[in-house]
C-alpha positions in Angstrom: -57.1 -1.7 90.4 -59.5 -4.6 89.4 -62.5 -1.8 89.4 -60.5 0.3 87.1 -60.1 -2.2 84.8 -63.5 -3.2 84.8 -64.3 0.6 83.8 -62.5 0.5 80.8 -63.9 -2.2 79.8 -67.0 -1.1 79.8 -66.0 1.6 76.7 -64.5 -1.1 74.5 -66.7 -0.9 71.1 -66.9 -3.7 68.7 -63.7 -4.6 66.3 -64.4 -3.7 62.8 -63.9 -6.0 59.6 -61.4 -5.5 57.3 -63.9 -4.9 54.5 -65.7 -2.1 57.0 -62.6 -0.6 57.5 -62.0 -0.4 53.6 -65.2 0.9 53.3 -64.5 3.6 55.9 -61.0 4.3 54.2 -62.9 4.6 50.9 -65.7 7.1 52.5 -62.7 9.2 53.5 -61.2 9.3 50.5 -63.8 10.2 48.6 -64.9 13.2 50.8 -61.0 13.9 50.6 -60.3 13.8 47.2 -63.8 14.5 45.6 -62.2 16.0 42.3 -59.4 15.0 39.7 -55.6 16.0 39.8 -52.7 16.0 37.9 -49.7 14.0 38.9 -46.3 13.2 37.6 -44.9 9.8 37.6 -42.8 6.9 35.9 -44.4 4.4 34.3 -43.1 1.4 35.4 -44.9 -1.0 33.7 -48.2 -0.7 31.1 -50.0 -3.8 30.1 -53.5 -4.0 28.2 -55.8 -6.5 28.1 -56.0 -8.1 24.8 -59.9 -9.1 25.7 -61.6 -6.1 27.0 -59.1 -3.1 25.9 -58.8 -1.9 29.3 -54.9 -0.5 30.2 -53.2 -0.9 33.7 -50.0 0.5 34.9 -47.7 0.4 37.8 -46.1 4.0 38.2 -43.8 5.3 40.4 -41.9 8.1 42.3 -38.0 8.3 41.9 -37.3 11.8 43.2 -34.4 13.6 42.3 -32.0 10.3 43.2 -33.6 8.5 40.3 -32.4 5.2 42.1 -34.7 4.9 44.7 -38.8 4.8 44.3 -40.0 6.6 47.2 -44.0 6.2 46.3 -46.0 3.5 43.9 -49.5 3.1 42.3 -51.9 1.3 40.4 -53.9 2.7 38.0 -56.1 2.3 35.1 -57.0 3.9 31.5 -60.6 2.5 30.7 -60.7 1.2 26.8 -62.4 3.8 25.6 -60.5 6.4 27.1 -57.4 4.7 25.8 -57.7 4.3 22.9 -58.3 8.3 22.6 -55.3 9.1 24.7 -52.9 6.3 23.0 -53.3 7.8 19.6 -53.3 11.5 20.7 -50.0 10.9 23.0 -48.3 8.8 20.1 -49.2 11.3 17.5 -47.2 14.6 19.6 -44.9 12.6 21.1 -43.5 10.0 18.0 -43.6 7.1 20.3 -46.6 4.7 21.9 -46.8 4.8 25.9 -44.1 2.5 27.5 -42.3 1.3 30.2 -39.6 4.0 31.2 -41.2 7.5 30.0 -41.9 10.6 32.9 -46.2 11.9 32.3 -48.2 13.9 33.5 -52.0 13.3 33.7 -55.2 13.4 35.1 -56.6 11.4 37.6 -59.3 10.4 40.4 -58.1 8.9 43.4 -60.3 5.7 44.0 -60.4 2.9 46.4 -62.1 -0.6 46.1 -62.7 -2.9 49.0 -61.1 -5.9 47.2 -57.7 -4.3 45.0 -57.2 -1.3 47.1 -56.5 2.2 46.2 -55.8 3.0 42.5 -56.2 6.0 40.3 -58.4 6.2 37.3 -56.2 8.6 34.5 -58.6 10.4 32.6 -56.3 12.4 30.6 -52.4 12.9 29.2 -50.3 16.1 28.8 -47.8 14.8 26.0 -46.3 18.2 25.8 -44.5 17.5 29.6 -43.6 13.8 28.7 -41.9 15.7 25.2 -39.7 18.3 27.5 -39.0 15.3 29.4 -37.8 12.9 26.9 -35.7 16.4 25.3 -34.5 17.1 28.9 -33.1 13.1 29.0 -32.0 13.6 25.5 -30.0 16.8 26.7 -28.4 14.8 29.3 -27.2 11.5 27.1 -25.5 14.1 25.1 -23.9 16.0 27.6 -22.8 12.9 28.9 -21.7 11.6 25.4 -19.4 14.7 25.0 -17.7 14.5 28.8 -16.7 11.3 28.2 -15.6 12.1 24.4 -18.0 9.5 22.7 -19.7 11.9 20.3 -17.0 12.3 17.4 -15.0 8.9 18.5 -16.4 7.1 15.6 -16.2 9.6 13.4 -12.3 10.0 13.9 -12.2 6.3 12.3 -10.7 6.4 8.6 -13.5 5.6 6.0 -12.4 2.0 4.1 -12.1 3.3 0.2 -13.8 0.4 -0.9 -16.2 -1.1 2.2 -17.0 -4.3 1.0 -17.1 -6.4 4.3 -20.0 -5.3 6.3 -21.3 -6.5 9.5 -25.4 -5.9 9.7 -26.9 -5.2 12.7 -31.0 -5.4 12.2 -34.0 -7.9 12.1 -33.8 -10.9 10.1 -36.9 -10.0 9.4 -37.3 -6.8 9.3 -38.2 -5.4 5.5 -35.5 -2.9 5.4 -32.6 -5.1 5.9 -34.6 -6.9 3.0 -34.3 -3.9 1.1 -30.8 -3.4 2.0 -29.6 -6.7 0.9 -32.0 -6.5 -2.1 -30.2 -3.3 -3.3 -26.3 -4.4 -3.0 -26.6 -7.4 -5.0 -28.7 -6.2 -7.8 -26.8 -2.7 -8.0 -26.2 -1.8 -11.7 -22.2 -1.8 -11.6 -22.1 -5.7 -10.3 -20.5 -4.8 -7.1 -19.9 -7.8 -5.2 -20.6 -7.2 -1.3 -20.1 -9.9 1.6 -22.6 -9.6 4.2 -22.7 -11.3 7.8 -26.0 -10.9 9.5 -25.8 -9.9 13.4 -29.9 -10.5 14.6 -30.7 -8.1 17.1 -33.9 -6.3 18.0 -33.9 -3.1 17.0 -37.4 -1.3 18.4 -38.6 -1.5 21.9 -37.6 -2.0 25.1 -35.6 -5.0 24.4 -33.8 -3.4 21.7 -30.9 -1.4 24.0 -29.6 -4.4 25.1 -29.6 -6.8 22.2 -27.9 -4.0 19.9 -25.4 -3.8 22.4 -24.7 -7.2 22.7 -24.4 -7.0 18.6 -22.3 -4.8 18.4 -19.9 -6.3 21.1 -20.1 -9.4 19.2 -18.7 -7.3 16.0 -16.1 -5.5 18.0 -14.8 -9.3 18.5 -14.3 -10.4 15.1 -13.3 -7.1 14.0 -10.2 -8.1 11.4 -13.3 -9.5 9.4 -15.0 -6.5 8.3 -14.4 -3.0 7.4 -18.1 -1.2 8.4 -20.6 -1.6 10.3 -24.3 -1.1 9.3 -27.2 -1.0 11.7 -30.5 -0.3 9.6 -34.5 -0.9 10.7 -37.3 -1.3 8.5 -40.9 -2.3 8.6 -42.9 -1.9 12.0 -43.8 1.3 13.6 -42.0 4.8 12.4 -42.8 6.1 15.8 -40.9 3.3 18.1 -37.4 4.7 18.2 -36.8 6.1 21.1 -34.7 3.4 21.9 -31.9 4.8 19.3 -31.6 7.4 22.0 -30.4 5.2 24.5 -27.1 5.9 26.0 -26.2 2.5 26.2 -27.0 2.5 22.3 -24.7 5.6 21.5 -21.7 4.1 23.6 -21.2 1.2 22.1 -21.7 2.7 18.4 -19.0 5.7 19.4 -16.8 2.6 21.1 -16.9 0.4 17.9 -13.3 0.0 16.4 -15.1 0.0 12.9 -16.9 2.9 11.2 -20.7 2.7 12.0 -23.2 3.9 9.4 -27.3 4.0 10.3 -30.2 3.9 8.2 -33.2 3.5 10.8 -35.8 5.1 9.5 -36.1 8.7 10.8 -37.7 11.0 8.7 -38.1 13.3 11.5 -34.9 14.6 13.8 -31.5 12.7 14.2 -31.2 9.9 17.1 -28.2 10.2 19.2 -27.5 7.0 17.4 -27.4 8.9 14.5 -25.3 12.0 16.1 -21.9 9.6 17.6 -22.1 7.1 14.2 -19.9 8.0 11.8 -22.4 8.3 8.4 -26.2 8.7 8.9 -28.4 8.1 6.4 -32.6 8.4 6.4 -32.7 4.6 5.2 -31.7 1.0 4.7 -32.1 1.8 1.2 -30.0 5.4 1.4 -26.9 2.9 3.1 -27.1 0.9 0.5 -26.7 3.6 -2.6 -24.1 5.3 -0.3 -21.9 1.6 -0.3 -22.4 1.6 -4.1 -21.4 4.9 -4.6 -18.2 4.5 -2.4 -17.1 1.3 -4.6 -18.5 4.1 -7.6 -15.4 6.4 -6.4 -13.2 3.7 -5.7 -13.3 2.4 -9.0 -13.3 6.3 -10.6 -10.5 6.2 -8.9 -8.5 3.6 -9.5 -9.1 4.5 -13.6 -8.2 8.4 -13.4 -4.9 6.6 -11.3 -4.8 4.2 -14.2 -5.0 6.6 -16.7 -2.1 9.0 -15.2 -0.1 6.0 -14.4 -0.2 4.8 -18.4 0.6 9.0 -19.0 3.3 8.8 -16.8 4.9 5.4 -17.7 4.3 6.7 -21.5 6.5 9.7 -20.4 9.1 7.9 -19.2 9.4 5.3 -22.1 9.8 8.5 -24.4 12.1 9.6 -22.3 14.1 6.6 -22.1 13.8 6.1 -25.7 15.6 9.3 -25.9 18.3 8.6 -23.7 19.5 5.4 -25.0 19.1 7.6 -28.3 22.1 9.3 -26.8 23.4 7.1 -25.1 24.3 4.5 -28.3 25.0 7.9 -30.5 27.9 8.2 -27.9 29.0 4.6 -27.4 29.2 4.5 -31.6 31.5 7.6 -31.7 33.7 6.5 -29.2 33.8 2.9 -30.7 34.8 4.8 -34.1 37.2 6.7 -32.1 38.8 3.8 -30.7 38.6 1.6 -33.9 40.4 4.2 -35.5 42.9 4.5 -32.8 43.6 0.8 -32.9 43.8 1.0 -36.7 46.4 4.0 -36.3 48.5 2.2 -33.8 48.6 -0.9 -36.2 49.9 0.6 -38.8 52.3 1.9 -36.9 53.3 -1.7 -35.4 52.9 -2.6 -39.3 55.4 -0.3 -40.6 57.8 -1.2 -37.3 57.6 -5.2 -37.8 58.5 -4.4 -41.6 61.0 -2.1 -41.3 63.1 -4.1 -38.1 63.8 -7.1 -39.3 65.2 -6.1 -42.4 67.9 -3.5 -40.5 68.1 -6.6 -38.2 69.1 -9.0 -40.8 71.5 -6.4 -42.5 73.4 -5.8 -39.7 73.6 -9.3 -38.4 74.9 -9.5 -42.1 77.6 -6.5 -41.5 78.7 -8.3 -38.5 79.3 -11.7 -39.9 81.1 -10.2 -42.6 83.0 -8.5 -39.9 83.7 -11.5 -38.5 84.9 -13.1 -41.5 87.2 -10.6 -42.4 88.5 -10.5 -38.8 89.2 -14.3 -38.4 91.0 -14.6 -42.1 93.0 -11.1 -41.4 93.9 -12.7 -37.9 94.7 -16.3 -39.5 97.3 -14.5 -42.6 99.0 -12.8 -39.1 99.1 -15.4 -37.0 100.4 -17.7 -40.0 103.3 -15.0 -40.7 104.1 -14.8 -37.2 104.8 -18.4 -36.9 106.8 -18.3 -40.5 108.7 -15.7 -39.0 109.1 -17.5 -35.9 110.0 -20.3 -37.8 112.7 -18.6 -40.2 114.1 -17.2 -37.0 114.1 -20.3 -35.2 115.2 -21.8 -38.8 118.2 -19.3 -38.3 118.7 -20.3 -34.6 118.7 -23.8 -35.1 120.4 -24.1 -38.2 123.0 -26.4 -36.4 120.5 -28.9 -34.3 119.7 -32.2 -35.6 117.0 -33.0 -38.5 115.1 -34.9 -36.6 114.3 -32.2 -33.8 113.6 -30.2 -37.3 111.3 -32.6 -38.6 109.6 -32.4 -35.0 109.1 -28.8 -35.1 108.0 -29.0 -38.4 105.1 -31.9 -37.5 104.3 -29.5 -34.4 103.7 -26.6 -37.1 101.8 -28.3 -39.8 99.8 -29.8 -36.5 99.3 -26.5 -35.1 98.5 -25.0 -38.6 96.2 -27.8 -39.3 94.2 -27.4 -35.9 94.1 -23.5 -36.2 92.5 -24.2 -39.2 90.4 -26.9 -38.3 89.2 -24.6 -34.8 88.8 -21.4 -37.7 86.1 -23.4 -40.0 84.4 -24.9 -37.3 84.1 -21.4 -35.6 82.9 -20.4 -38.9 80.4 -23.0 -39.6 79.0 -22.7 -36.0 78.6 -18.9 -36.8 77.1 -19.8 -40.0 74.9 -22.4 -38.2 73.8 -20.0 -35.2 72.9 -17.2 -37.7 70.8 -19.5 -39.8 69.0 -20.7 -36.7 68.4 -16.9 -35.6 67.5 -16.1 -39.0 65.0 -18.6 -39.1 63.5 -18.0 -35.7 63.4 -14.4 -36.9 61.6 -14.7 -40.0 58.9 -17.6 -38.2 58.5 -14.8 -35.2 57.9 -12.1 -37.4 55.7 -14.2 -39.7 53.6 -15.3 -36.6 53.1 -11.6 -35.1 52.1 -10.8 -38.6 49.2 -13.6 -38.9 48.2 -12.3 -35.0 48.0 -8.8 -36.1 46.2 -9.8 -39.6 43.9 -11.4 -37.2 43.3 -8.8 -34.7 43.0 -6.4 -37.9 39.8 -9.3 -39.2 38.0 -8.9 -35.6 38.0 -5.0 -35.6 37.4 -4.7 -38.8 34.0 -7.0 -38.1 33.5 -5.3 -34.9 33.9 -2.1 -37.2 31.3 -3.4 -39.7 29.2 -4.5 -37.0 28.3 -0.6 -36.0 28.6 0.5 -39.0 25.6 3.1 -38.6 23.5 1.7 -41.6 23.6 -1.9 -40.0 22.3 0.1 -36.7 19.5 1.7 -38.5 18.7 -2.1 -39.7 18.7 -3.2 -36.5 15.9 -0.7 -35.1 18.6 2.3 -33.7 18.2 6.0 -34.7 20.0 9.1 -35.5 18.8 12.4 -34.4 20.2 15.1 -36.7 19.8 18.8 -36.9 21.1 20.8 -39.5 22.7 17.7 -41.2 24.4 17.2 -38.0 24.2 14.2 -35.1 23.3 15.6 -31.9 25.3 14.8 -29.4 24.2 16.7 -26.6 21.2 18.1 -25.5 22.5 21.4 -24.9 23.0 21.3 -29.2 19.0 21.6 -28.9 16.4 24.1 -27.6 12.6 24.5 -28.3 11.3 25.0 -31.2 14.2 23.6 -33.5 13.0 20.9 -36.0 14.9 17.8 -35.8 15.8 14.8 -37.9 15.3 11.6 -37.1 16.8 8.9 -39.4 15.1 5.1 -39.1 16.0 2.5 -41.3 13.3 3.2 -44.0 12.8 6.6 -44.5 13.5 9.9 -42.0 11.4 11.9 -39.3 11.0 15.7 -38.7 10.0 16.9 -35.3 9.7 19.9 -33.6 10.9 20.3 -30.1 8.5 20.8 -27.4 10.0 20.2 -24.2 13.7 19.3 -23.0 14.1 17.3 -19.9 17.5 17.2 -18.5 19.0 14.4 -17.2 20.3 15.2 -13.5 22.6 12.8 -13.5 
């Protein structure tokens, strides 16, 4: 066992540094990759050197997961080979090489003892990265439409007159300059109320902080009635980031309307597509605003005007009713009035006529009376002289004294039948000069009522008199000398008279509206 061991000892060669073993490596690769190939990748990151102009990048491998890098290399664009292929890749594609886009290009695979292997890019297809960036675009909007984000914000109901408007953009970007510059010096005097939401709104950075914007909108939403996001100033060609599906979510998802003006001049962004109003401009947003209050206030006058038409309408037409209206209430007042007056006279004529056959026969009947109670006294007074000569006859024989009694008990008797007749009579006379008095007072005190109520109507009567009407601002409407009083007494086409209080009117009848009711 030991011998064997010392045998394989004995074919041990030297250990090798680690720079020799680079250098070996690098050998290889050189005899194994002698020429230049083209390669797709991510780039992952890009930075170049502000001192010498030379350009390194980190790219990677995704696969078809797009979640998991499964290869990654340095490599290197040389400053004068970069600035060539910058400005040729930024001039077909729209957009400057960045973090995040899929090339292809052209490379040598080369290896340094000290920083490893790394590739040299010598040239850029920008015609794959452009079917790439379409392909992604393809996707965001396929995506978009499954989940029913492309035409949410356009479902949202336009304000008529947007005057609260929540700003998305660069404090200091020129556009929202521009923007703000236009609104408050449009021509109409437009006042608009503007809250400022900073975000970034180019670059890498600009996804995220436009989200975060509009979030922060979509908070305070009972404040405002639009949303504008606008860019300006800075490079035409950095907008990719309007593409961004995080981007186009949160404009569809707003609760407000969104409008854009970022700049392109080229193609839509899907910003563009899910916001409710696109426009090429800050400038272009603004002039839209303006010409929405324009058409709001257009508007509200054509409104105006048919409002004043209409109310105009109706005044004639209510003018023309209470035409009618007091025509009928004076015809039936003359009606009545002359009623009443009819049924006065008649109450005249009766309080006249009664107490007079009242009097007469109250008169008939005391003389009645009186003839009754003298007839009935002469009878009564024979009776008892009769009674008395028979009794005279009887009695003949019987003392004078009882005589002289009977004959005090007769002048007694005659003397109260006498005293009970007048003082019937004067009571009679009495009582009937009482009634007679009542009577005449009564009737004298229904006359003075009835004078009186006669005096009110005949005020009330004068009061509507139709010439004191006329003084008082009323009309009559006359045709053929005679008052309307109905419209069915008119069509179109007859000519009408109207009488005012200074002078008369002739119209001509255009239009009859009928009053349902």
């Amino acid at each position: 066992m030991a011998s064997v061991i010392l045998k394989h000892e004995l074919v041990f060669e030297a250990p090798l540094s680690l720079f020799e073993l680079h250098k070996q490596v690098k050998e290889e690769l050189e005899m194994a990759f002698p020429d230049s190939y083209w390669v797709v990748a991510e780039i992952a990151s890009i930075n170049r050197q502000q001192n010498n102009g030379h350009c390194y990048v980190t790219l990677v491998d995704k696969g078809a997961n797009a979640r998991q890098v499964l290869a990654q290399a340095k490599a290197t664009i040389w400053s004068s080979r970069y600035q060539m292929l910058s400005r040729f890749f930024e001039d077909k594609t729209g957009q400057p090489l960045k973090a995040g886009l899929k090339i292809l290009f052209q490379a040598n695979v080369r290896f340094h003892e000290l920083y490893g292997m790394s590739l040299d890019i010598i040239n850029i297809d920008p015609n794959y990265t452009i079917g790439d960036l379409a392909r992604q675009r393809q996707e965001t909007l396929k995506r978009l439409e499954t989940e029913g984000l492309l035409t949410r914000n356009k479902a949202h109901e336009f304000p008529l007159v947007p005057q609260r408007l929540a700003i998305v953009s660069s404090a200091t970007a020129a556009g929202y300059q521009d923007f703000i510059h236009q609104l408050q010096h449009n021509p109409f005097g437009y006042a608009f109320e503007t809250t400022l939401f900073p975000a970034t709104v180019q670059g890498n950075e600009a996804p995220a902080s436009v989200r975060h914007a509009l979030q922060l909108i979509s908070k305070y939403k009972s404040g405002f009635d639009a949303v504008v996001i606008i860019r300006g100033g800075g490079s035409q060609t950095d907008l990719s980031c309007f593409d961004d599906y995080s981007i186009a979510a949160a404009i569809a998802n707003s609760p407000l309307p969104v409008l854009t003006g970022i700049g392109h001049e080229r193609d839509e962004s899907i910003a563009d597509i899910v916001a409710h109003t696109r426009l090429k401009t800050p400038t272009a947003v603004a002039d839209f605003l303006i010409e929405q209050f324009r058409s709001a206030e257009e508007l509200a006058e054509n409104l105006f005007d048919s409002i004043r038409m209409f109310s105009a309408q109706q005044l004639s037409l209510t003018d023309d009713k209470l035409e009618r209206i007091s025509l009928r209430i004076s015809n039936r007042t003359k009606s009545f009035l002359q009623d009443g007056r009819d049924k006065l006279e008649q109450l005249s004529r009766g309080f006249l006529v009664k107490p007079k056959s009242y009097l007469e026969a109250q008169k008939h009947v005391i003389s009645n009376l009186e003839r009754c109670t003298a007839a009935g006294t002469k009878d009564l007074l024979h009776e008892r002289q009769t009674q008395l000569s028979e009794l005279a006859v009887c009695v003949e024989g019987k003392s004078q004294r009882y005589l002289h009694m009977k004959e005090h008990e007769l002048n007694t008797l005659v003397h109260c039948v006498e005293t009970e007749v007048k003082e019937k009579l004067k009571q009679k006379q009495l009582s009937f000069t009482k009634y007679n008095d009542r009577l005449v007072y009564s009737t004298r005190t229904k006359l003075q009522t009835s004078q009186h109520s006669l005096n009110l109507l005949e005020l009330s009567i004068k009061a509507n008199d139709p010439e004191k009407l006329l003084l008082r601002g009323y009309t009559l409407t006359l045709i053929n000398g005679k008052i309307i009083k109905s419209i069915n007494e008119v069509k179109d086409g007859d000519v009408v008279e109207t009488k005012l209080k200074d002078g008369n009117l002739h119209s001509l009848v255009v239009n009859i509206d009928r009053d349902d009711s």
